[in-house]
N, CA, C, O and CB atoms as a CASP TS submission, in Angstrom:
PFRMAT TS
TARGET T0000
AUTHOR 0000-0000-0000
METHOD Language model
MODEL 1
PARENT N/A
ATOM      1  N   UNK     1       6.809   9.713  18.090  1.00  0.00           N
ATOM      2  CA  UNK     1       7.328   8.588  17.350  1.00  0.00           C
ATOM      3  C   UNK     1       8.644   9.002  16.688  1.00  0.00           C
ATOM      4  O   UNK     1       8.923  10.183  16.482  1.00  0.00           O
ATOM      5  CB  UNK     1       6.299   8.093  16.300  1.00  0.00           C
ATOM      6  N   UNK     2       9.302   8.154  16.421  1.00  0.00           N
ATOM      7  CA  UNK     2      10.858   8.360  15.965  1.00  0.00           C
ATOM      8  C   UNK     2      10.610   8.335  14.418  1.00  0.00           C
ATOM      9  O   UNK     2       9.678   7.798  13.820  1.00  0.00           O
ATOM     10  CB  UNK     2      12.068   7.023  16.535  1.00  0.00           C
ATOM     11  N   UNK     3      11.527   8.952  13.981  1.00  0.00           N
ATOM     12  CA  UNK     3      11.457   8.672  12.322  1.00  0.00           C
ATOM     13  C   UNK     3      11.937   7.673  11.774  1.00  0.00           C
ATOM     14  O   UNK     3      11.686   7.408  10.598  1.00  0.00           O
ATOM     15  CB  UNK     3      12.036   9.540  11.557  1.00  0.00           C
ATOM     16  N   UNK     4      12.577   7.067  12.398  1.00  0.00           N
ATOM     17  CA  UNK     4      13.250   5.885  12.040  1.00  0.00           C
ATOM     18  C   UNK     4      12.177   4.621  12.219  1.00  0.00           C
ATOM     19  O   UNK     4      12.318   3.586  11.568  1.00  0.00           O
ATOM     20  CB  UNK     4      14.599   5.743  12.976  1.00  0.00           C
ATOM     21  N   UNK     5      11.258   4.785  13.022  1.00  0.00           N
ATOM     22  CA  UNK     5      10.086   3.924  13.061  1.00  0.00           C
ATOM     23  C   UNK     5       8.583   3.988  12.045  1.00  0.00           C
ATOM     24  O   UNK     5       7.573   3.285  12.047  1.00  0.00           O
ATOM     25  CB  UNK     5       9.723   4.127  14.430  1.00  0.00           C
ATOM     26  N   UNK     6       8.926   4.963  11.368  1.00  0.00           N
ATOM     27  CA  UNK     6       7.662   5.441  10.717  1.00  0.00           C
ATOM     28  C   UNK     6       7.413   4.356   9.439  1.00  0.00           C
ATOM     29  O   UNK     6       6.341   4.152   8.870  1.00  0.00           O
ATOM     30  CB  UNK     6       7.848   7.146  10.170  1.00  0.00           C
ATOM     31  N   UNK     7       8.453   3.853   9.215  1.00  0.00           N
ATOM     32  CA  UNK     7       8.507   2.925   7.925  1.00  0.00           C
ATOM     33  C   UNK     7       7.751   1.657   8.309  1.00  0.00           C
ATOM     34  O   UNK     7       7.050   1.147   7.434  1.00  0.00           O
ATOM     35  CB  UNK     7      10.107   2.526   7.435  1.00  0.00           C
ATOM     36  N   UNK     8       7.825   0.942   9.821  1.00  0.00           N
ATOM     37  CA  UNK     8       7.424  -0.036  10.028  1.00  0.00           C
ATOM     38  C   UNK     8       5.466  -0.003  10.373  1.00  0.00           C
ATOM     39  O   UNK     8       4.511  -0.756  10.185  1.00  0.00           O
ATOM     40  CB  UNK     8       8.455  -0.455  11.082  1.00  0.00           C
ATOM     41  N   UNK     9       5.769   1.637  11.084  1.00  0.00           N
ATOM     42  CA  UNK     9       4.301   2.011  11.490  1.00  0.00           C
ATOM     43  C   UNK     9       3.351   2.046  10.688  1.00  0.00           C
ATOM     44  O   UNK     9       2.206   1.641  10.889  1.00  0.00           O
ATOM     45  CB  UNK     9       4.163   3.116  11.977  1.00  0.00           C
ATOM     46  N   UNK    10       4.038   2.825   9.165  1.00  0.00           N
ATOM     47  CA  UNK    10       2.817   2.660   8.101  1.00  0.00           C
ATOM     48  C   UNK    10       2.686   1.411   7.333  1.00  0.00           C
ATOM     49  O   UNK    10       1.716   1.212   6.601  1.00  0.00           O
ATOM     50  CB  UNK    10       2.895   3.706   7.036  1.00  0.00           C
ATOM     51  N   UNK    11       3.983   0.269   7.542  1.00  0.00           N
ATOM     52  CA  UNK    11       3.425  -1.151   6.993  1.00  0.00           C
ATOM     53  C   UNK    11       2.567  -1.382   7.307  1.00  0.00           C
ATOM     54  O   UNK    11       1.732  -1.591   6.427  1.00  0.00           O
ATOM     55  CB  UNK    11       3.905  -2.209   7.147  1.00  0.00           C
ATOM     56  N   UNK    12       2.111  -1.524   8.794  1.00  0.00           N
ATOM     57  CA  UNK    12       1.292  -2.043   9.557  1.00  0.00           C
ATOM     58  C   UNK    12       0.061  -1.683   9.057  1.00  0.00           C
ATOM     59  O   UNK    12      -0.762  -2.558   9.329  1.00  0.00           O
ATOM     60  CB  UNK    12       1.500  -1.746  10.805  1.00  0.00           C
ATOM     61  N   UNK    13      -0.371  -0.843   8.494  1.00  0.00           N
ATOM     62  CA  UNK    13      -1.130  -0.115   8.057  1.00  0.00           C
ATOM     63  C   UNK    13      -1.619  -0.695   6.097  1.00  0.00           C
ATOM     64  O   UNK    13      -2.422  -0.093   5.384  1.00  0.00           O
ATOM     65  CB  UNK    13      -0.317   1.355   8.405  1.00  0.00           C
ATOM     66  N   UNK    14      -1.100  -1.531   5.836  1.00  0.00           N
ATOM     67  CA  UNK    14      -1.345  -2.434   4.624  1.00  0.00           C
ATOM     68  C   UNK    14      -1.422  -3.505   5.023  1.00  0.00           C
ATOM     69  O   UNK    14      -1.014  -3.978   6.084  1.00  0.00           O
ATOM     70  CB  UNK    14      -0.477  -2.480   3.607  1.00  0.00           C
ATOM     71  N   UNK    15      -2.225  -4.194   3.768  1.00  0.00           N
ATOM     72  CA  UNK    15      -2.775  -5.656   4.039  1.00  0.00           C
ATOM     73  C   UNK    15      -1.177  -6.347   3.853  1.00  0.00           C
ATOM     74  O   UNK    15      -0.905  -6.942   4.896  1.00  0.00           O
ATOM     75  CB  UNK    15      -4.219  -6.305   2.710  1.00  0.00           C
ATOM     76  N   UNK    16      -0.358  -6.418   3.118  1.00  0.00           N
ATOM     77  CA  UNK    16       0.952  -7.341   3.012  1.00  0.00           C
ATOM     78  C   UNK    16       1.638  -6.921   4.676  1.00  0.00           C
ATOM     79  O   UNK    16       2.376  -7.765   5.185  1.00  0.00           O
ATOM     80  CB  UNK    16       2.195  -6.779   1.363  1.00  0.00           C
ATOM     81  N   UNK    17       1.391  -5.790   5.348  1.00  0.00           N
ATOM     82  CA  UNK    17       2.027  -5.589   6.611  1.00  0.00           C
ATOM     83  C   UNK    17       3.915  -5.244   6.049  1.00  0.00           C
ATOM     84  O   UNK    17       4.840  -5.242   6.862  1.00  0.00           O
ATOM     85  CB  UNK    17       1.687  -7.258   7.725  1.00  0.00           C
ATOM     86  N   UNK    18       4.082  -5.008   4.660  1.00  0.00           N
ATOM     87  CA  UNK    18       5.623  -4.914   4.425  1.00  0.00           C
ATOM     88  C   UNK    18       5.542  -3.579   4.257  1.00  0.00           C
ATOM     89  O   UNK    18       4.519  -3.018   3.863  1.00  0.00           O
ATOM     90  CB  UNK    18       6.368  -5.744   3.179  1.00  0.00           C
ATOM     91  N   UNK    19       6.917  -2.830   4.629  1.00  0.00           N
ATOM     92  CA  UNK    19       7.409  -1.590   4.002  1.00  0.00           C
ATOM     93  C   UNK    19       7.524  -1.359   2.755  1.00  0.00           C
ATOM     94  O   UNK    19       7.882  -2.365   2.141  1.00  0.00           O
ATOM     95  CB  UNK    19       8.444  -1.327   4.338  1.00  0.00           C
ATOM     96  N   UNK    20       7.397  -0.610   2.231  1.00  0.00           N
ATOM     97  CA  UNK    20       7.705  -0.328   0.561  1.00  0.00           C
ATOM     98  C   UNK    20       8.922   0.470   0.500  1.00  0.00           C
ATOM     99  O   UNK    20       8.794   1.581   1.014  1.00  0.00           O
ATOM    100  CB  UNK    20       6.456   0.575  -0.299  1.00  0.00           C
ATOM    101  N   UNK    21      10.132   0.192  -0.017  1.00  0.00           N
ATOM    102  CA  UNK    21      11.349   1.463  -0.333  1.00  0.00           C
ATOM    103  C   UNK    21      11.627   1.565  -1.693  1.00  0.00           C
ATOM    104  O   UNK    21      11.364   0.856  -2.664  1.00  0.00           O
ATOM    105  CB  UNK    21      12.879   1.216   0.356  1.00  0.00           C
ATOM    106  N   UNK    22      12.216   2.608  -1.534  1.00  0.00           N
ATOM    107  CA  UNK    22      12.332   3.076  -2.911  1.00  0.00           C
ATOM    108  C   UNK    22      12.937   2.001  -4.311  1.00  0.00           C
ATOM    109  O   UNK    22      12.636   2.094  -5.501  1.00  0.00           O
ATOM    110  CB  UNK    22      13.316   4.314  -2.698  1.00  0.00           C
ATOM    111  N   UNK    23      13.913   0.959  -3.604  1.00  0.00           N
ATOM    112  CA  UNK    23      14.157   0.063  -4.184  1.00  0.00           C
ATOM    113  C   UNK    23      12.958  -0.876  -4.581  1.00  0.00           C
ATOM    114  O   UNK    23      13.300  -1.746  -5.382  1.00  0.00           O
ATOM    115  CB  UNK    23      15.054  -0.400  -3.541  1.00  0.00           C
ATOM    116  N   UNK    24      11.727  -0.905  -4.236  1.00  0.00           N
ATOM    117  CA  UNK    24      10.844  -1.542  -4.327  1.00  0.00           C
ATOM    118  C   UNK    24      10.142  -1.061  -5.871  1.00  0.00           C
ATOM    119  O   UNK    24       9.899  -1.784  -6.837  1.00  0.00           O
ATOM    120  CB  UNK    24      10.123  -1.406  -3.036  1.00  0.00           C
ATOM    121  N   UNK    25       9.864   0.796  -5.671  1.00  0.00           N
ATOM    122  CA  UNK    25       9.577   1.019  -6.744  1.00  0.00           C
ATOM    123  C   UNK    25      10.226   1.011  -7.983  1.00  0.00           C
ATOM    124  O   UNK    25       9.639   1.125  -9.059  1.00  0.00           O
ATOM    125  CB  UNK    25       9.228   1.763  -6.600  1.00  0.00           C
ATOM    126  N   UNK    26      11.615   0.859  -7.819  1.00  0.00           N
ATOM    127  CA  UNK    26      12.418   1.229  -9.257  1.00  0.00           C
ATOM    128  C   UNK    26      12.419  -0.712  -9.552  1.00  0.00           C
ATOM    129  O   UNK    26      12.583  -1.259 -10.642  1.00  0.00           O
ATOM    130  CB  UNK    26      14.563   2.352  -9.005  1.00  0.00           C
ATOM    131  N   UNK    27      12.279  -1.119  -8.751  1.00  0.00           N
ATOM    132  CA  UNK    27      12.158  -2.997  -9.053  1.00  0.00           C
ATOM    133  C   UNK    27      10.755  -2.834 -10.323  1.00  0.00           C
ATOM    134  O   UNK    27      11.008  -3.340 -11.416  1.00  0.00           O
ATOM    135  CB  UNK    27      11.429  -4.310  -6.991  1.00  0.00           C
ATOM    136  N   UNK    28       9.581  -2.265 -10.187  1.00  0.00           N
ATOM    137  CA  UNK    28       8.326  -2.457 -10.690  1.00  0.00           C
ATOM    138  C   UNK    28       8.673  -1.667 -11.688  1.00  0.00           C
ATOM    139  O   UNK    28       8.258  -2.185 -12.725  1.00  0.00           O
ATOM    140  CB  UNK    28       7.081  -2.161  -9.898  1.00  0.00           C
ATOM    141  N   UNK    29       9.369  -0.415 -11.961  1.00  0.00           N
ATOM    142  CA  UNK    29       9.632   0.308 -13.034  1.00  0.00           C
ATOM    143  C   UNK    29      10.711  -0.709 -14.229  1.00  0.00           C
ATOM    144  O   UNK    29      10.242  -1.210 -15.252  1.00  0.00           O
ATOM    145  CB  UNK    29      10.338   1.759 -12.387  1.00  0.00           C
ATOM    146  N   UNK    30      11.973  -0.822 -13.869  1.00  0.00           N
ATOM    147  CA  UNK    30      12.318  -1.733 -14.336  1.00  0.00           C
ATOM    148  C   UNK    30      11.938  -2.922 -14.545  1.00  0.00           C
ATOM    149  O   UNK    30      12.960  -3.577 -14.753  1.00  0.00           O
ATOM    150  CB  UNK    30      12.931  -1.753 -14.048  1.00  0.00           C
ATOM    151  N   UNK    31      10.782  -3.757 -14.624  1.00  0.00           N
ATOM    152  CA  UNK    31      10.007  -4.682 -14.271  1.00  0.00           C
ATOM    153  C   UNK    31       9.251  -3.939 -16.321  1.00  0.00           C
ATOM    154  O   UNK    31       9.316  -4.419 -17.453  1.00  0.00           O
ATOM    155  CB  UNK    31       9.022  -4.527 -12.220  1.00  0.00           C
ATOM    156  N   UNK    32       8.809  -2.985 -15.895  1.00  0.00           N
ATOM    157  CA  UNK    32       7.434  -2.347 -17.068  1.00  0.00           C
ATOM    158  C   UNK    32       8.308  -1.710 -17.966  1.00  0.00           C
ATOM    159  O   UNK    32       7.597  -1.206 -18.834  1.00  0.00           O
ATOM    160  CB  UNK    32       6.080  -1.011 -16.412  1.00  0.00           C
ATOM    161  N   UNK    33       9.428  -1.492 -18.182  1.00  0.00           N
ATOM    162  CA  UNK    33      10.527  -1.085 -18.965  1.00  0.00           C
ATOM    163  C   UNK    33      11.884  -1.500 -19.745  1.00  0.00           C
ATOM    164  O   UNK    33      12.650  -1.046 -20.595  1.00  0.00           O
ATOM    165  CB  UNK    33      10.793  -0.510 -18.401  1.00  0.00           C
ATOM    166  N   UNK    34      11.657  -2.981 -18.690  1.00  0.00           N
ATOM    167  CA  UNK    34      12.983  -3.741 -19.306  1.00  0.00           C
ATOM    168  C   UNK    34      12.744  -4.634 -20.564  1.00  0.00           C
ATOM    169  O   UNK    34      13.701  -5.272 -21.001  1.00  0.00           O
ATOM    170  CB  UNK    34      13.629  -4.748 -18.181  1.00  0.00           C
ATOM    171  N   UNK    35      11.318  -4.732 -21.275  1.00  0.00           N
ATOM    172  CA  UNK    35      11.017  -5.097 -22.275  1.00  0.00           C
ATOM    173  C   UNK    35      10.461  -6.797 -22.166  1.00  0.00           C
ATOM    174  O   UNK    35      10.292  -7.510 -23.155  1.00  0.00           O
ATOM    175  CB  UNK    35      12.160  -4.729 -23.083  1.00  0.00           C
ATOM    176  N   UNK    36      10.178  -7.333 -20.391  1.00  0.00           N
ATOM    177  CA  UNK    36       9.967  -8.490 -20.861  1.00  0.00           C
ATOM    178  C   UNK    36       8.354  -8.463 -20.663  1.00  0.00           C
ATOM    179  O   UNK    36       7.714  -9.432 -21.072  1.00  0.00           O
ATOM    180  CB  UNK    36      10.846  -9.627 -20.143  1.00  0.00           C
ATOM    181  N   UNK    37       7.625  -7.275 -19.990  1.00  0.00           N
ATOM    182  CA  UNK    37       6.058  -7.067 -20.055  1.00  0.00           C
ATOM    183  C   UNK    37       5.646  -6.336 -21.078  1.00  0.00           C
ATOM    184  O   UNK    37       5.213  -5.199 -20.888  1.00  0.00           O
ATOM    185  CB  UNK    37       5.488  -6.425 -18.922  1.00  0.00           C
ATOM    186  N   UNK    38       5.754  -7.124 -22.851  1.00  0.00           N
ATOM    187  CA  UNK    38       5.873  -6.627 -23.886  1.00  0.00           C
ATOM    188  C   UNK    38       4.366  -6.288 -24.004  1.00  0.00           C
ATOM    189  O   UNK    38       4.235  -5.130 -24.399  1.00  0.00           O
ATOM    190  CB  UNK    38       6.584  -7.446 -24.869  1.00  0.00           C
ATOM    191  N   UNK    39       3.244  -6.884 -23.801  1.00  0.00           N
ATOM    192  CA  UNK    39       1.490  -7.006 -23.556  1.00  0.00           C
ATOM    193  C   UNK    39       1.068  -5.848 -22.402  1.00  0.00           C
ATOM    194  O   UNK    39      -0.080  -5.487 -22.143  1.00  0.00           O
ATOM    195  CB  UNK    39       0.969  -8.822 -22.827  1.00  0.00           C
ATOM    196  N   UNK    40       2.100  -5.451 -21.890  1.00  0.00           N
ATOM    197  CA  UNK    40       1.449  -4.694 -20.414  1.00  0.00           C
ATOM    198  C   UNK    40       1.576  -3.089 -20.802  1.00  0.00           C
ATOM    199  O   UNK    40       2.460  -2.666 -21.548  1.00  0.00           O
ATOM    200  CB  UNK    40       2.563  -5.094 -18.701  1.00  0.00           C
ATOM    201  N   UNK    41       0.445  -2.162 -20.114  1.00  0.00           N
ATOM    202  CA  UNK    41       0.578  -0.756 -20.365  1.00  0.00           C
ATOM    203  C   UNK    41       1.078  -0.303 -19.404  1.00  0.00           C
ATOM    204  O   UNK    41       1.616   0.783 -19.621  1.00  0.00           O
ATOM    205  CB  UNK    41      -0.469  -0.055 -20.653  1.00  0.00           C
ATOM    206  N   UNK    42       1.159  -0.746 -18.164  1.00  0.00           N
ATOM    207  CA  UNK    42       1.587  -0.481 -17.137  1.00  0.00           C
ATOM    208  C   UNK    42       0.754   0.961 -16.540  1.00  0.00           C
ATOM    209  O   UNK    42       1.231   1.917 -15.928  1.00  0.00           O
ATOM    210  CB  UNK    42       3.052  -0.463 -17.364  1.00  0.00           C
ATOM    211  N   UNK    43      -0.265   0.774 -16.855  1.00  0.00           N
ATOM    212  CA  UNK    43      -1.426   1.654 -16.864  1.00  0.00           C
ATOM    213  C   UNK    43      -1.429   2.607 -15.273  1.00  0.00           C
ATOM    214  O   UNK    43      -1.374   3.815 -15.041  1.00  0.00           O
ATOM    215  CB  UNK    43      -2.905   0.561 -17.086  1.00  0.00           C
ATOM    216  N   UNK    44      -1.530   1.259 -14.299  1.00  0.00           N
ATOM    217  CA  UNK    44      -1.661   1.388 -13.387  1.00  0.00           C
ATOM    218  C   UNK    44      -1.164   0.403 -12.230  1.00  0.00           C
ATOM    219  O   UNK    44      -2.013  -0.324 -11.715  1.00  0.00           O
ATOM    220  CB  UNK    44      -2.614   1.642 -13.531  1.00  0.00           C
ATOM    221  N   UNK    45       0.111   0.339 -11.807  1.00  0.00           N
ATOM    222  CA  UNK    45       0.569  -0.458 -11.281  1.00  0.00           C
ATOM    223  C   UNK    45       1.306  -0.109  -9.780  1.00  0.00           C
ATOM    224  O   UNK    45       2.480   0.252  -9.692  1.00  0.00           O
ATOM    225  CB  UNK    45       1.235  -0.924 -12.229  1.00  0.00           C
ATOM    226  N   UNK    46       0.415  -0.281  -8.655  1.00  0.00           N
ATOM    227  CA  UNK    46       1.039   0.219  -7.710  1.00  0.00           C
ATOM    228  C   UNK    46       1.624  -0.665  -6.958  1.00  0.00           C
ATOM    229  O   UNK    46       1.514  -1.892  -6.959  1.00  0.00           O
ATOM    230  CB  UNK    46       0.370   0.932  -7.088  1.00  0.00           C
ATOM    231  N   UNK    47       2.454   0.253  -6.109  1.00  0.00           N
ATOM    232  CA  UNK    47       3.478  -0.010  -5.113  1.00  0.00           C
ATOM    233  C   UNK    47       3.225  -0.240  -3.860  1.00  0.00           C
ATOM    234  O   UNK    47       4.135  -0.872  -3.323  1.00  0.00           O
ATOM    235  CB  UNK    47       4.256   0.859  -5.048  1.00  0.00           C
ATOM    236  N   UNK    48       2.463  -0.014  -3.265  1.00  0.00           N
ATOM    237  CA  UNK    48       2.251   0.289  -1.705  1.00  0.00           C
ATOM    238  C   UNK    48       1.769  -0.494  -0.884  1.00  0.00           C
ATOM    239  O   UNK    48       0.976  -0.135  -0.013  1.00  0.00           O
ATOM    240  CB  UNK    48       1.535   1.221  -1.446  1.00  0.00           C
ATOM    241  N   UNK    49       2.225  -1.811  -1.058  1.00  0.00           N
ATOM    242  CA  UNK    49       2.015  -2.927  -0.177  1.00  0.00           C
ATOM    243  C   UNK    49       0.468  -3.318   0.406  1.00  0.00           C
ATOM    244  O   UNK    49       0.279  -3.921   1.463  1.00  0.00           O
ATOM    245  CB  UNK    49       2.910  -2.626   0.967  1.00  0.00           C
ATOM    246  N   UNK    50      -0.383  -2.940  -0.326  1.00  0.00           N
ATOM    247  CA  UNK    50      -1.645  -3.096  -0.156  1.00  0.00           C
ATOM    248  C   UNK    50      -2.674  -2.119   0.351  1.00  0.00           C
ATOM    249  O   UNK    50      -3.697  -2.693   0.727  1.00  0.00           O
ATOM    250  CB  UNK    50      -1.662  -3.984   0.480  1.00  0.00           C
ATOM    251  N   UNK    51      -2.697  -0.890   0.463  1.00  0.00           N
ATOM    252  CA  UNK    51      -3.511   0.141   0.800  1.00  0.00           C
ATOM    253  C   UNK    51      -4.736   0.273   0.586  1.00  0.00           C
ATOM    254  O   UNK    51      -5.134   0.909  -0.389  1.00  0.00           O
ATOM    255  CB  UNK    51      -3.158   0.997   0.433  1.00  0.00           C
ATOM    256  N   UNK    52      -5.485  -0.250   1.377  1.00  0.00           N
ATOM    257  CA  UNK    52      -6.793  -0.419   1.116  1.00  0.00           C
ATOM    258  C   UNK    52      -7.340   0.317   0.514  1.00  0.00           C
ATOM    259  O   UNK    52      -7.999  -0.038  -0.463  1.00  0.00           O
ATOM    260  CB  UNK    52      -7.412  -0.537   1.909  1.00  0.00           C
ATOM    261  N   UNK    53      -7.245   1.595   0.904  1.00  0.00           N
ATOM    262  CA  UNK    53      -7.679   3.177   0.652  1.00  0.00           C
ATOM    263  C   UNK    53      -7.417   3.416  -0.774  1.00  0.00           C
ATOM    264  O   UNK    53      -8.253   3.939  -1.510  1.00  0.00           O
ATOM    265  CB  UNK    53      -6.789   4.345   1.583  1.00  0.00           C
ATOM    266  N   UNK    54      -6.657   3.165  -1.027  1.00  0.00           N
ATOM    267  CA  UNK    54      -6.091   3.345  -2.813  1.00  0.00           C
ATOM    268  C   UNK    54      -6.635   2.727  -3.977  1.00  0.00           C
ATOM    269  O   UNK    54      -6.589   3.103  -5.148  1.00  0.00           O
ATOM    270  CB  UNK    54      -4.710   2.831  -3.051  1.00  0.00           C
ATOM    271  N   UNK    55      -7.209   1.621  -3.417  1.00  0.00           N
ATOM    272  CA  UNK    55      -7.634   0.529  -4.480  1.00  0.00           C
ATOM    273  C   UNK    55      -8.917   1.129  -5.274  1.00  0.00           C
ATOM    274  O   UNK    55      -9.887   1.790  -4.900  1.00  0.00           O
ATOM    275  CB  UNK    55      -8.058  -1.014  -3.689  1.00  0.00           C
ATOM    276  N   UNK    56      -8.492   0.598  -6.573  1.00  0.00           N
ATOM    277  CA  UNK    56      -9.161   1.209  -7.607  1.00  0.00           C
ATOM    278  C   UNK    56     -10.952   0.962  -7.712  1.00  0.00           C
ATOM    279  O   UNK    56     -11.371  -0.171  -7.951  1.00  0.00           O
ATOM    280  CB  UNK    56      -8.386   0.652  -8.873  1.00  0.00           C
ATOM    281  N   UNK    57     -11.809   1.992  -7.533  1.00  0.00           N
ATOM    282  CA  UNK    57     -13.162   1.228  -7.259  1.00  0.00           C
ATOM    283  C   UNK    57     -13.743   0.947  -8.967  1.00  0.00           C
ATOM    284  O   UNK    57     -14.805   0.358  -9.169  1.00  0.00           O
ATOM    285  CB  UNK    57     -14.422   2.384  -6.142  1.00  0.00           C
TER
END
């Protein structure tokens, strides 16, 4: 497999089927930092387009 394909291969691999990039995560950081999720701990807030495997039991 090419490396340039690996981004689409592991979407496929989440329930949203989207890539996650790095711009994705600094969106959710700035999101829990820019002061308008004044109520939120941001405890636990992931990124990864739906990973089944990850989800919190």
């Amino acid at each position: 497999m090419k490396e340039e394909d690996l981004g689409e291969f592991y979407a496929q691999r989440t329930l949203l089927k989207r890539e996650v990039l790095p711009d994705h995560v600094a969106d959710a950081v700035f999101a829990l930092t820019g002061g308008d999720l004044t109520r939120t701990t941001g405890l636990h807030v992931p990124v990864d387009s739906g990973v089944a495997a990850a989800f919190l039991r």
